[in-house]
C-alpha positions in Angstrom: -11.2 -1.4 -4.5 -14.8 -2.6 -3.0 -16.1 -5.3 -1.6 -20.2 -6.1 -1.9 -21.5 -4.9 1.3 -22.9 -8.4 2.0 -19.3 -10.2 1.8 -17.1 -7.8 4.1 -15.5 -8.4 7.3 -14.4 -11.7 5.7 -11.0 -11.4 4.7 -12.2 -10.6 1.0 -10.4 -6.9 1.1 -7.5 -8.0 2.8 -6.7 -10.8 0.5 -7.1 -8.2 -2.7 -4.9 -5.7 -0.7 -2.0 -8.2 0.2 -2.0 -8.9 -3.6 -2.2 -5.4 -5.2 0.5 -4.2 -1.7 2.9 -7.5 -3.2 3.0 -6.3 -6.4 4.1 -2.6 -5.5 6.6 -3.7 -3.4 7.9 -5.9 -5.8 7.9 -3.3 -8.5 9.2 -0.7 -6.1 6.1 1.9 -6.7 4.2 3.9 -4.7 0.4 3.8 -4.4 -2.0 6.2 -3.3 -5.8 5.7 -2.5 -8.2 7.6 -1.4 -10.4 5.8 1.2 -13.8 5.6 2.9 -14.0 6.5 6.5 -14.5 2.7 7.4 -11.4 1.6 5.2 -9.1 3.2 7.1 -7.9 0.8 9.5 -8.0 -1.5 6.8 -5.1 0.3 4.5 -3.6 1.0 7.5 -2.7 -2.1 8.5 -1.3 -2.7 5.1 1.1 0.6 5.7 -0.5 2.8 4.3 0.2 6.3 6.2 -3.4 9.2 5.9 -1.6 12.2 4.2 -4.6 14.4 4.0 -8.5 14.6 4.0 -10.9 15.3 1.1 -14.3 17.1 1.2 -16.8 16.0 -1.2 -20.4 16.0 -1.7 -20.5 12.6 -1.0 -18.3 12.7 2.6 -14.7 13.3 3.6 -12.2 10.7 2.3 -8.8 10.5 3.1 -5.7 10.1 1.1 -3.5 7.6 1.7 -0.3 7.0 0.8 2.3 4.0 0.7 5.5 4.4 -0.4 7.5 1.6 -2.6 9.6 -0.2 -0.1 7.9 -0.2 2.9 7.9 -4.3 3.9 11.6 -4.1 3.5 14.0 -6.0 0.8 12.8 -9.5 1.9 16.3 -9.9 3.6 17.9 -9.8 0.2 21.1 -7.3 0.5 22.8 -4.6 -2.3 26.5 -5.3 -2.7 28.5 -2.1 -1.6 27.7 1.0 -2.7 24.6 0.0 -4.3 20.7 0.8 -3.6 17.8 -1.3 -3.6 15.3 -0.7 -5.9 12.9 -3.8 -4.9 13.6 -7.0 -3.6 15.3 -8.0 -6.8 17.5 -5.5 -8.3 20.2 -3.5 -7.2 21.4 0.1 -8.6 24.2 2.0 -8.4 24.4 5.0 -6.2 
């Protein structure tokens, strides 16, 4: 994901974040970036935990990872002795 230079710090990255971090969460996956020094704080704050830095020719980026679950199950609750898999759908154990 990018934003043009001349549009940041105006909510423009967050907006596309909270969409594409919805969608995981809905369809219980993981995602994994690899970020820019000044994006960061930005996944971050969307829960994505820094799981190691990479050394290019270009700069160090770090990979970032956020795992399927993390805003929780939207209050919705698994009958007994059953997982959730997303906010919809329930699995046996």
């Amino acid at each position: 994901m990018a934003v043009d230079p001349s549009y940041q710090r105006n909510g423009i990255g967050s907006a596309l974040l909270k969409m594409f971090c919805h969608y995981i969460d809905e369809n219980a996956l993981d995602a994994f970036v690899m970020s820019s020094p000044a994006g960061v704080r930005l996944y971050s704050n969307f829960g994505f935990k820094a799981v190691g830095v990479v050394e290019t020719k270009h700069g160090n980026f770090t990979s970032m990872l956020r795992t399927s679950g993390f805003m929780g199950n939207n209050g919705n609750v698994c009958e007994e002795g059953k997982l959730m898999a997303n906010s919809h759908h329930c699995y046996e154990e």
